[in-house]
PASEBA-1860 file (N, C-alpha, C; in nm, 3 decimals):
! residues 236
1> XXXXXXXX> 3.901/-3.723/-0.152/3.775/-3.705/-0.223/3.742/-3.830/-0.302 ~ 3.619/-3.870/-0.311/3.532/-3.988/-0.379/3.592/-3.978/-0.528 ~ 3.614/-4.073/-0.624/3.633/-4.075/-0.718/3.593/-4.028/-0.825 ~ 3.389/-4.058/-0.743/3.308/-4.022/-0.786/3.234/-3.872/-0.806 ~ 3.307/-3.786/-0.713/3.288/-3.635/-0.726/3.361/-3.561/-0.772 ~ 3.357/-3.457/-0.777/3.210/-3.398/-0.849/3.130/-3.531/-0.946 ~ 3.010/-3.509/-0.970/2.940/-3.605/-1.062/2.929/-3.558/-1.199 ~ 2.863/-3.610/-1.315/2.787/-3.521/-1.414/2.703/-3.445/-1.399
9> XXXXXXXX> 2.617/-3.434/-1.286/2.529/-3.353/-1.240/2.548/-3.322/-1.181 ~ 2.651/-3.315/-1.068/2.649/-3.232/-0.949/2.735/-3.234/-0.931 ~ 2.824/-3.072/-0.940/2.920/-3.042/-0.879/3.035/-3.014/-0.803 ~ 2.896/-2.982/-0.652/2.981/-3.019/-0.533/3.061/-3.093/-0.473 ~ 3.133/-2.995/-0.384/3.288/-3.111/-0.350/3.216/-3.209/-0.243 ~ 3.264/-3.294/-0.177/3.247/-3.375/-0.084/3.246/-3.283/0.052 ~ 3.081/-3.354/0.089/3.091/-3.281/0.238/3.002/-3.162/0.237 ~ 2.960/-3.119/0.118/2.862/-2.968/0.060/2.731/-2.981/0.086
17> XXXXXXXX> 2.713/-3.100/0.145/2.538/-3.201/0.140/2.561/-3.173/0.320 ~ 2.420/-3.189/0.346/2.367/-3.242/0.480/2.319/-3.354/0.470 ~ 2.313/-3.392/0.584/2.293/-3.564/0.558/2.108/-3.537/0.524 ~ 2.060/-3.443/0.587/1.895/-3.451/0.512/1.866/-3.339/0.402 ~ 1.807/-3.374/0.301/1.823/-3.325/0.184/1.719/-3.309/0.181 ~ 1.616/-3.168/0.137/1.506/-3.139/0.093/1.470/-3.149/-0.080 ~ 1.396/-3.195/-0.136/1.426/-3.244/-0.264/1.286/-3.199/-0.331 ~ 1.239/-3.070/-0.402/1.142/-3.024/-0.463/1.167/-3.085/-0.611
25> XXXXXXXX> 1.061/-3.051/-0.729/1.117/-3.053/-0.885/1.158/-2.955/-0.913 ~ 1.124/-2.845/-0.844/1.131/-2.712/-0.904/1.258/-2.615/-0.865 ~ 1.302/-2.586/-0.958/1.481/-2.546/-0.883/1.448/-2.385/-0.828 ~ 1.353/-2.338/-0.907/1.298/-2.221/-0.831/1.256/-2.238/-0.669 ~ 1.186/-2.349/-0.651/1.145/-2.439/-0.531/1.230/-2.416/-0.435 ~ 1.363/-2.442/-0.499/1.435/-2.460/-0.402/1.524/-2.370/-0.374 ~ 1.494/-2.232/-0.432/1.577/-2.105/-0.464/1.461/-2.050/-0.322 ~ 1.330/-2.089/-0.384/1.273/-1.973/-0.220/1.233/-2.064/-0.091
33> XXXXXXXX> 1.282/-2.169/-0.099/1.256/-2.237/0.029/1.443/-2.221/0.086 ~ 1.536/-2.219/0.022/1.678/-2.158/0.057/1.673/-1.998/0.068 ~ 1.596/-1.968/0.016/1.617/-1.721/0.054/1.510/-1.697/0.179 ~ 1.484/-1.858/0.171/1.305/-1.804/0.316/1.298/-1.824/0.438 ~ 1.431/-1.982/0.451/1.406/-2.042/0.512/1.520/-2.052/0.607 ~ 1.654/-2.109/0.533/1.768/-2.104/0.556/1.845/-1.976/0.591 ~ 1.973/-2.045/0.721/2.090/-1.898/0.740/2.178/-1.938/0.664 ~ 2.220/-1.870/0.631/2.364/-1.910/0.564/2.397/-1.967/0.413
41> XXXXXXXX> 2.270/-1.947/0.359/2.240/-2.051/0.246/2.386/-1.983/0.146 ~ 2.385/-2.145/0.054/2.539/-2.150/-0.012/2.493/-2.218/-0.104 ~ 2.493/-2.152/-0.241/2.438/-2.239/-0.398/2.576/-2.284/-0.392 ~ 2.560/-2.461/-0.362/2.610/-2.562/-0.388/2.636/-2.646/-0.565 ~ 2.498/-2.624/-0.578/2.521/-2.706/-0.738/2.458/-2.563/-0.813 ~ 2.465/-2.612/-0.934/2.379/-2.495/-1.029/2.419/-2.611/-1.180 ~ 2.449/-2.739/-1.201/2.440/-2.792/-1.291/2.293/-2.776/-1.394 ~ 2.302/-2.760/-1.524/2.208/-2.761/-1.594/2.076/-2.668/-1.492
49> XXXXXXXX> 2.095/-2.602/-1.426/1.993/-2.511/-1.370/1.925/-2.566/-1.243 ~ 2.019/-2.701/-1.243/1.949/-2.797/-1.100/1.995/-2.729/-0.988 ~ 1.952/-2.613/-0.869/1.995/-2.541/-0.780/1.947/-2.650/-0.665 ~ 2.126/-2.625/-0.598/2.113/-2.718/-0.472/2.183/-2.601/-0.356 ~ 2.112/-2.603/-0.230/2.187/-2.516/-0.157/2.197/-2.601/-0.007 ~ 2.315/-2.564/0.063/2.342/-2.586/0.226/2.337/-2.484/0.278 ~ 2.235/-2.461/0.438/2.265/-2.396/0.513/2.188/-2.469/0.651 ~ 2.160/-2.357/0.753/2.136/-2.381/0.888/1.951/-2.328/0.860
57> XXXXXXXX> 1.886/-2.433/0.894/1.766/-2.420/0.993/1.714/-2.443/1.097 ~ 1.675/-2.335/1.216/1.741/-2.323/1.347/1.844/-2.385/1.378 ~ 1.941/-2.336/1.294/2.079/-2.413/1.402/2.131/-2.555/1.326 ~ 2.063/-2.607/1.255/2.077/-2.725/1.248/2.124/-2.754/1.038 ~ 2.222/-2.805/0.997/2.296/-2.805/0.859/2.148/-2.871/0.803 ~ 2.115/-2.858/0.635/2.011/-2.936/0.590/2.046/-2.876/0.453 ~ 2.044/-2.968/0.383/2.021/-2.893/0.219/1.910/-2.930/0.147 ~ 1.892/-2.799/-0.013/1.745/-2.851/-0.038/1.786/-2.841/-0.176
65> XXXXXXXX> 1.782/-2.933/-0.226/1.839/-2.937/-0.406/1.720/-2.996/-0.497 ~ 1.705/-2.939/-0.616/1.570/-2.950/-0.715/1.611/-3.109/-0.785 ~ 1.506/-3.197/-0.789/1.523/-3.290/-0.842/1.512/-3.299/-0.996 ~ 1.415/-3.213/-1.054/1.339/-3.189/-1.178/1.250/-3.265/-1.197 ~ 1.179/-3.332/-1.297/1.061/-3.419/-1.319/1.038/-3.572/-1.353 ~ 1.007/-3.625/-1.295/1.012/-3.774/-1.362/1.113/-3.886/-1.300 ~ 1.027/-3.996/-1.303/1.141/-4.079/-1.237/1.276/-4.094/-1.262 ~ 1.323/-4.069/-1.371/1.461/-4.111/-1.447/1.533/-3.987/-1.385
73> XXXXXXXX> 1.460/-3.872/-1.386/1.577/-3.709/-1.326/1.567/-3.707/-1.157 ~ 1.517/-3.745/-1.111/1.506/-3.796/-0.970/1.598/-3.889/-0.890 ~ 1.566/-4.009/-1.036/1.655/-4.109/-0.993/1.756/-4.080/-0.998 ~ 1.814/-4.034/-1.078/1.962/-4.010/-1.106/1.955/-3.895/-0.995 ~ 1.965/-3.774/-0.957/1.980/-3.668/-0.861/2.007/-3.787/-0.720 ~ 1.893/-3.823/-0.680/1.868/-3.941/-0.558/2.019/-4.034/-0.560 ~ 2.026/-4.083/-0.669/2.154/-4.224/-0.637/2.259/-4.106/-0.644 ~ 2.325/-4.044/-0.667/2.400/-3.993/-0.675/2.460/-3.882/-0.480
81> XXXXXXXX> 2.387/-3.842/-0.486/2.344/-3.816/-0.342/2.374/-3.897/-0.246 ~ 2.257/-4.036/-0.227/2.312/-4.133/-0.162/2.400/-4.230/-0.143 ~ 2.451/-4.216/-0.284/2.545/-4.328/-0.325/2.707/-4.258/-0.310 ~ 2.696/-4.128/-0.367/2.848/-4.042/-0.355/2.856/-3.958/-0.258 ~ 2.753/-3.899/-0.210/2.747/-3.801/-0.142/2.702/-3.813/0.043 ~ 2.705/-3.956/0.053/2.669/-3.991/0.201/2.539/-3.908/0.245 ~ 2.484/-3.875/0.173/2.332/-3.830/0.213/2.249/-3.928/0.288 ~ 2.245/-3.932/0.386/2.101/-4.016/0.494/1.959/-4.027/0.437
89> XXXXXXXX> 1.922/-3.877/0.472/1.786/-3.897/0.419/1.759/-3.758/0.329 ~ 1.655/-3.794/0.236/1.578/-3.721/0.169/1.455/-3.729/0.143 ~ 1.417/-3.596/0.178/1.263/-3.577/0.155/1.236/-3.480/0.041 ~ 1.134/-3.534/0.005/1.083/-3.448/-0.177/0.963/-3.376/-0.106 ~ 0.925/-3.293/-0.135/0.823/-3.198/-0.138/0.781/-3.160/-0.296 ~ 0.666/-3.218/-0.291/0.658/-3.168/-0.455/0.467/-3.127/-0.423 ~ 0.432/-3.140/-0.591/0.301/-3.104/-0.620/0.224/-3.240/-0.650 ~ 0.091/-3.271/-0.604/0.061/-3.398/-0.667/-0.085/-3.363/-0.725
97> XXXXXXXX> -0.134/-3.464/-0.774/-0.271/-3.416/-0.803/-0.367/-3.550/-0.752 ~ -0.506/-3.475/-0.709/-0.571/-3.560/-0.599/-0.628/-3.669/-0.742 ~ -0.653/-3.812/-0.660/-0.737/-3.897/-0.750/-0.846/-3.952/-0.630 ~ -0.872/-3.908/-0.490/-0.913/-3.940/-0.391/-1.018/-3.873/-0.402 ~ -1.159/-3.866/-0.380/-1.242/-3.700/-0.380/-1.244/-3.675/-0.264 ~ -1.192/-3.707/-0.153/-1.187/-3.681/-0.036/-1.085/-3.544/0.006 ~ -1.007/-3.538/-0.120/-0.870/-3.462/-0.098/-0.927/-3.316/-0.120 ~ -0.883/-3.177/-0.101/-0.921/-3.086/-0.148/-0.765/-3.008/-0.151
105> XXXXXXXX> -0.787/-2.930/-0.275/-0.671/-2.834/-0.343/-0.565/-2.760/-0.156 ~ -0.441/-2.792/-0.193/-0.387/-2.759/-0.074/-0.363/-2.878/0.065 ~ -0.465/-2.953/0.050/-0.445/-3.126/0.127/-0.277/-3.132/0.119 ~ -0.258/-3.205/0.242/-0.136/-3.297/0.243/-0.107/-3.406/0.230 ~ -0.058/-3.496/0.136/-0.040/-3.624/0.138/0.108/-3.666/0.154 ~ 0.134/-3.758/0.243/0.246/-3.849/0.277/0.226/-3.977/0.235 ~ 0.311/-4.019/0.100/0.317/-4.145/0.075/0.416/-4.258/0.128 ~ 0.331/-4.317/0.194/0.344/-4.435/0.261/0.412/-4.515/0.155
113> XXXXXXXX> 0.358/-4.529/0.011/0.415/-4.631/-0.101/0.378/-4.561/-0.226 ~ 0.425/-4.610/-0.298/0.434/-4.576/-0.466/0.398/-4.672/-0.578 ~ 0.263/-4.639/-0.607/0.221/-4.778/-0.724/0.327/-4.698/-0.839 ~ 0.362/-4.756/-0.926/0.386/-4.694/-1.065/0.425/-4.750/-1.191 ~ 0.438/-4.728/-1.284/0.415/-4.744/-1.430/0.536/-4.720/-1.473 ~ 0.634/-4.712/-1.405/0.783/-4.660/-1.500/0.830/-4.765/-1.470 ~ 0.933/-4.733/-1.620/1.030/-4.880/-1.642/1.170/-4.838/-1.583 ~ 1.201/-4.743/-1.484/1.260/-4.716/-1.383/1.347/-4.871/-1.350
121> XXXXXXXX> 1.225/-4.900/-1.242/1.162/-5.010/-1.186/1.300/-5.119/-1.249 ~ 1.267/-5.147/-1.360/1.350/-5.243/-1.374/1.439/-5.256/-1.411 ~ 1.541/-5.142/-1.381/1.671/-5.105/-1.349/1.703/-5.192/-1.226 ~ 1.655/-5.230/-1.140/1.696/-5.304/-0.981/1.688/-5.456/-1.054 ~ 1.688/-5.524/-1.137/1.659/-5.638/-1.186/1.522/-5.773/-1.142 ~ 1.469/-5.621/-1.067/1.329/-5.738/-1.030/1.211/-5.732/-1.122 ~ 1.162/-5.860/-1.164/1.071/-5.839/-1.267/0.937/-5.875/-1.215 ~ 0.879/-5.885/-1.108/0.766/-5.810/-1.031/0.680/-5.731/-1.025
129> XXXXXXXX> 0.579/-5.676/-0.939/0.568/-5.573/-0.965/0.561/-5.497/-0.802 ~ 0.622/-5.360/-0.828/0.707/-5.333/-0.671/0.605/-5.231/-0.666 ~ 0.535/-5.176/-0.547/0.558/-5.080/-0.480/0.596/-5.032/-0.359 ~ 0.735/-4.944/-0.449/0.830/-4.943/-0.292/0.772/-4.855/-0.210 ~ 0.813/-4.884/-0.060/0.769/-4.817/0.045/0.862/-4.671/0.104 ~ 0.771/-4.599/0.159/0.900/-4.485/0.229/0.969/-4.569/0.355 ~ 1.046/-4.422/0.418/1.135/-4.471/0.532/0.955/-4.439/0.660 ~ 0.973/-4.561/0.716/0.850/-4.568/0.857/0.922/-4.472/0.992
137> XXXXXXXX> 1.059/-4.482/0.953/1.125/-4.353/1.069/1.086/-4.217/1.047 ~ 1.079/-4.204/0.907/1.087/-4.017/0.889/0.897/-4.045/0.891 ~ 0.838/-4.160/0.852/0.681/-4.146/0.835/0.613/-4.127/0.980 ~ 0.638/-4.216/1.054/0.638/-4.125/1.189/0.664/-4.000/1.220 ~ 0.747/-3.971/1.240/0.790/-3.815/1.245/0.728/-3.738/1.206 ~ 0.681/-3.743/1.095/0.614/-3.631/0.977/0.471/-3.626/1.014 ~ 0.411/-3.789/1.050/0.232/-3.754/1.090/0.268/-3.737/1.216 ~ 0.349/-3.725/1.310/0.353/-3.659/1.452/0.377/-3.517/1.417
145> XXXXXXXX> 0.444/-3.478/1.352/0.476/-3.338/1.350/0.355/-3.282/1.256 ~ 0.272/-3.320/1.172/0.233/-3.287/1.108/0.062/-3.221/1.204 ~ 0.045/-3.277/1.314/-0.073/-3.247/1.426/-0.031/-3.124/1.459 ~ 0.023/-3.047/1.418/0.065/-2.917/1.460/0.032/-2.827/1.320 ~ 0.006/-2.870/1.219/-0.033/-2.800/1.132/-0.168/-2.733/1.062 ~ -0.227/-2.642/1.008/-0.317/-2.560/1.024/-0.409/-2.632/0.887 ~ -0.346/-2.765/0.826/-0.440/-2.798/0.690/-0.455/-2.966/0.739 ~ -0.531/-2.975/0.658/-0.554/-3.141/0.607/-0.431/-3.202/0.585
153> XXXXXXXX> -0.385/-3.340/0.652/-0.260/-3.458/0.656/-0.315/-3.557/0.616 ~ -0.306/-3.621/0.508/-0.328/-3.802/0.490/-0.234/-3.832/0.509 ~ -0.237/-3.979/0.498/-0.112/-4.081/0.461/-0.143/-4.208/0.366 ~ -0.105/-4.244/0.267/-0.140/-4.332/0.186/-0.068/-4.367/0.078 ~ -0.109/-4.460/0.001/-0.032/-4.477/-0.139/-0.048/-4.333/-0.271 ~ 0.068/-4.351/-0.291/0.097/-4.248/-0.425/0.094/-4.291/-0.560 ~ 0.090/-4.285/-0.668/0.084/-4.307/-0.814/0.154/-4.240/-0.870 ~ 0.319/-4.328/-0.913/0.421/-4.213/-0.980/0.395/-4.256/-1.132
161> XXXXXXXX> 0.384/-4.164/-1.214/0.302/-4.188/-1.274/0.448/-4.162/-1.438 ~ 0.488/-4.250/-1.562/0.571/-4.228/-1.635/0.545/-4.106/-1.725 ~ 0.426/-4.059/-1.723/0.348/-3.974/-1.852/0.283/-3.875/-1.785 ~ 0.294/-3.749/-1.799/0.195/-3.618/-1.734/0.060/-3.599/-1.870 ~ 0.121/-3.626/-2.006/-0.026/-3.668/-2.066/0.004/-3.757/-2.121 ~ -0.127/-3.861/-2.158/-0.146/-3.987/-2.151/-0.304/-4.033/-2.229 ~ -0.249/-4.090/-2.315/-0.377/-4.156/-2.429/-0.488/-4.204/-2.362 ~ -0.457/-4.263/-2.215/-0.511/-4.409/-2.120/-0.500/-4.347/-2.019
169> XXXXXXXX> -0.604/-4.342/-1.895/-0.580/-4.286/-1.802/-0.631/-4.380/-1.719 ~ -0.541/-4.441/-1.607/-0.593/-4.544/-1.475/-0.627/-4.468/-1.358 ~ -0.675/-4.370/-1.354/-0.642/-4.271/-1.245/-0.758/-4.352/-1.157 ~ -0.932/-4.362/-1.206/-1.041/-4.388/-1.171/-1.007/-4.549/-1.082 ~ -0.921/-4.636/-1.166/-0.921/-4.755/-1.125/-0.816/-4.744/-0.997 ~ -0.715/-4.686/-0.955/-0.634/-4.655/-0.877/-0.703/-4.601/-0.764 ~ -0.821/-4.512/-0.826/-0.875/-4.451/-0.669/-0.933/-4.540/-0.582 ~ -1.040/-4.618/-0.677/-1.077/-4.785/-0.624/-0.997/-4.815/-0.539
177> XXXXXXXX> -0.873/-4.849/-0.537/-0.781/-4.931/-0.497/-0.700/-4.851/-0.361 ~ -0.727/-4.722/-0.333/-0.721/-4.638/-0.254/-0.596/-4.544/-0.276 ~ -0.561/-4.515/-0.410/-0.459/-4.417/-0.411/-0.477/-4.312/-0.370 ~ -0.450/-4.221/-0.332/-0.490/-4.091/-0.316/-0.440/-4.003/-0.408 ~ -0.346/-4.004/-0.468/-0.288/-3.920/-0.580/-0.171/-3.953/-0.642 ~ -0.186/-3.858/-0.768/-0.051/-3.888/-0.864/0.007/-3.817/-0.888 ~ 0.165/-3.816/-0.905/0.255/-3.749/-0.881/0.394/-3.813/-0.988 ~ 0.509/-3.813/-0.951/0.605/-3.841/-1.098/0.760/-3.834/-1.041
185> XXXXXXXX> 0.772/-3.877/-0.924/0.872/-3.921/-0.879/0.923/-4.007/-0.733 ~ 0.803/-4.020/-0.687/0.845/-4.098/-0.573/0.909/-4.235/-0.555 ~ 0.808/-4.284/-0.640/0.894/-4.446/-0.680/1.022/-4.442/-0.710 ~ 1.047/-4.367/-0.758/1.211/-4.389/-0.753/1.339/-4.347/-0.694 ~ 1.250/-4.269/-0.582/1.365/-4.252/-0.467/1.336/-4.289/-0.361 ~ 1.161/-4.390/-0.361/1.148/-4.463/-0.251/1.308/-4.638/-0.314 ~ 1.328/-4.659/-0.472/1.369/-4.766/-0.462/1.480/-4.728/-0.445 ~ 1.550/-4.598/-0.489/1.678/-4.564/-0.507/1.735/-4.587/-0.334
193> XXXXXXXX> 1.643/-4.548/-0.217/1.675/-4.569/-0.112/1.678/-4.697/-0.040 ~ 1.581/-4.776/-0.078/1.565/-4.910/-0.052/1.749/-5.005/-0.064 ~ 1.764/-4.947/-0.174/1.896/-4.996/-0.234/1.991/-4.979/-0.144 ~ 1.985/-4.879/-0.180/2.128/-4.765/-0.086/2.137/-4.813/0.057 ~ 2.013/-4.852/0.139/1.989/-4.870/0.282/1.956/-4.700/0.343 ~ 1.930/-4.656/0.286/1.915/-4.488/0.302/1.742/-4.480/0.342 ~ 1.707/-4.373/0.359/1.548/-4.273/0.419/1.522/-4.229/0.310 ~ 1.394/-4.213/0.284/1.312/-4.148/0.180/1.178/-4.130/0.215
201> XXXXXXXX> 1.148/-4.016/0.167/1.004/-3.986/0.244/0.959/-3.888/0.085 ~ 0.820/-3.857/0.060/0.760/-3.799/-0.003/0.663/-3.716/0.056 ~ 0.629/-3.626/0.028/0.503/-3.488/0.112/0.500/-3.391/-0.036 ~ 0.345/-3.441/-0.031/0.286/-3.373/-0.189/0.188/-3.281/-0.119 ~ 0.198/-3.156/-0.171/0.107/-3.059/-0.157/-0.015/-3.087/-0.301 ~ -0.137/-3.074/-0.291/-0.256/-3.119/-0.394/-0.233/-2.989/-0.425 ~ -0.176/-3.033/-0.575/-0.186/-2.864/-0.649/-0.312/-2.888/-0.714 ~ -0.347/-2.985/-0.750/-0.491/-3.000/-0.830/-0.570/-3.119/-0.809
209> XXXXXXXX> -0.713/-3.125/-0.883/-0.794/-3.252/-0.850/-0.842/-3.290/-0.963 ~ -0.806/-3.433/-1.001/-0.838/-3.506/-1.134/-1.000/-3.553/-1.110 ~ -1.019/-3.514/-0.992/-1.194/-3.550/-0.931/-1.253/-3.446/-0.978 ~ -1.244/-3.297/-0.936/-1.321/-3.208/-0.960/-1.262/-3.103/-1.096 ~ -1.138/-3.148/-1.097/-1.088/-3.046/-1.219/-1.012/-2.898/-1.220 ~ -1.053/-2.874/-1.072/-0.967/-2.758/-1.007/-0.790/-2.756/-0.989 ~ -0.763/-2.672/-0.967/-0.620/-2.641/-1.016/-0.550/-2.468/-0.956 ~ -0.461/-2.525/-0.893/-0.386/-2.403/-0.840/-0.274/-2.374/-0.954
217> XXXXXXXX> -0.260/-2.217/-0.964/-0.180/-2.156/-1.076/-0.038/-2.162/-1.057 ~ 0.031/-2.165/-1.110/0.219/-2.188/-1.121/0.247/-2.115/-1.022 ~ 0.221/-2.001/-1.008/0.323/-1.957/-0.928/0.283/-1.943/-0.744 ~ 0.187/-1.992/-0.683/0.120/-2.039/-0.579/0.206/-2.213/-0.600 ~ 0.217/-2.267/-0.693/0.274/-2.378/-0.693/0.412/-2.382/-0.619 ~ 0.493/-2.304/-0.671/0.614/-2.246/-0.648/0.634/-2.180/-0.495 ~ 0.549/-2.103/-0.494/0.592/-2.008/-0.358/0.500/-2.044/-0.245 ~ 0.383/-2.145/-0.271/0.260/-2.142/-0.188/0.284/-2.246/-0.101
225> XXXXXXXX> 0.316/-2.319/-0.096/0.320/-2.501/-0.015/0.391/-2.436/0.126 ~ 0.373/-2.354/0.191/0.428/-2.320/0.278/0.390/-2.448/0.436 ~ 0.320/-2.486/0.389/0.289/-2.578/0.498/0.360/-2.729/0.486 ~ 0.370/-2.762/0.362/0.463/-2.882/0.315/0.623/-2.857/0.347 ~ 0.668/-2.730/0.306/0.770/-2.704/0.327/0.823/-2.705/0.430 ~ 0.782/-2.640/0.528/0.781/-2.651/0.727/0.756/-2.809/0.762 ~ 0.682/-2.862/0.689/0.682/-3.023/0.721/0.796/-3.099/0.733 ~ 0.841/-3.110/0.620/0.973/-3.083/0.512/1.105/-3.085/0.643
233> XXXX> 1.094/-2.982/0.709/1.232/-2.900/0.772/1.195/-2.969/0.855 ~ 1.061/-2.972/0.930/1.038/-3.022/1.058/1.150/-3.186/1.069 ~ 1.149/-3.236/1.003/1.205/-3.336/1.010/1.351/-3.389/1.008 ~ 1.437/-3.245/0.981/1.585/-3.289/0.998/1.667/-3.283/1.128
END
């Protein structure tokens, strides 16, 4: 066993991971995409309430463990994973909110890249300014598989954003620039992977629109993304 396992955050022994990791914020997230989805499912972690589980979808090993919010609880979940846990790839499924007006509540977005504002970032010692990219293997995959699905697919840049409220808001100037939405953790498990030599992919379900002001309720947040989620699986 790794020296490094169990971690401070995570538990599990070596070997408890699939090499593709489904990665929501929401540990509930990942409580009904494991009772919905998965055979065999096995609560792996339960640190600080972070629920991680392994099982079989059709046939095939995959785990789906809650990241929580923000680049810093991401990051850390992410390196730890890839770094101790020989994890390949991970994909996040989360909630984003549209800054595109093109987008409508329920849209799919796949970020291609991650502008962002966290001092994350300069943890890797580059003093630049990065936006890291996903894995172009799983980004393929996902807009091929994704032509089979019953909603709206973009693909574009994301906005991980350090602050959910915020004195200053760049949202307007970002759309200019063609973001499509903002969200609060991708950047840092697009860099955490960059590092590692590892896959990372992001798929945001539009829980809301900073264009029109609309907004889907918590618990449709939680149980509703049923189409992100199947995206999600489609890919391990």
């Amino acid at each position: 066993m790794s020296s490094n396992i169990p971690t401070p955050h995570i538990i599990a022994p070596a070997g408890a991971f699939a090499e593709t990791v489904l990665m929501p914020g929401d540990p509930l997230r990942a409580r009904f995409i494991a009772e919905n989805y998965l055979e065999q499912a096995e609560l792996v972690n339960n640190v600080r309430g972070i629920q991680g589980y392994t099982g079989l979808y059709r046939g095939r090993k995959v785990s789906v463990m809650a990241s929580g919010m923000g680049c810093p609880s991401i990051g850390i979940y992410s390196y730890e994973l890839f770094n101790f846990y020989d994890v390949k790839n991970i994909i996040r499924i989360g909630s984003a909110g549209a800054i595109s007006p093109k987008l409508r509540l329920k849209d799919i977005v796949i970020g291609m890249s991650a502008y962002t504002n966290s001092g994350y970032i300069d943890s890797f010692g580059f003093r630049g300014n990065a936006a890291p990219c996903c894995s172009y293997e799983l980004l393929a995959k996902a807009m091929e598989n994704a032509k089979n699905l019953p909603c709206n697919v973009v693909c574009g840049p994301l906005f991980s954003s350090d602050a959910f409220y915020s004195d200053e808001s760049q949202t307007e100037l970002l759309s200019r620039l063609g973001v499509l939405a903002v969200e609060m953790e991708a950047a840092a498990l697009y860099m955490n992977a960059a590092r590692a030599g590892k896959n990372a992919l992001a798929i945001c379900s539009i829980s809301d629109s900073l264009v029109t002001g609309e907004e889907l309720p918590a618990e449709e947040r939680q149980n509703g993304f049923r189409n992100m989620m199947e995206l999600g699986l489609s890919l391990i």
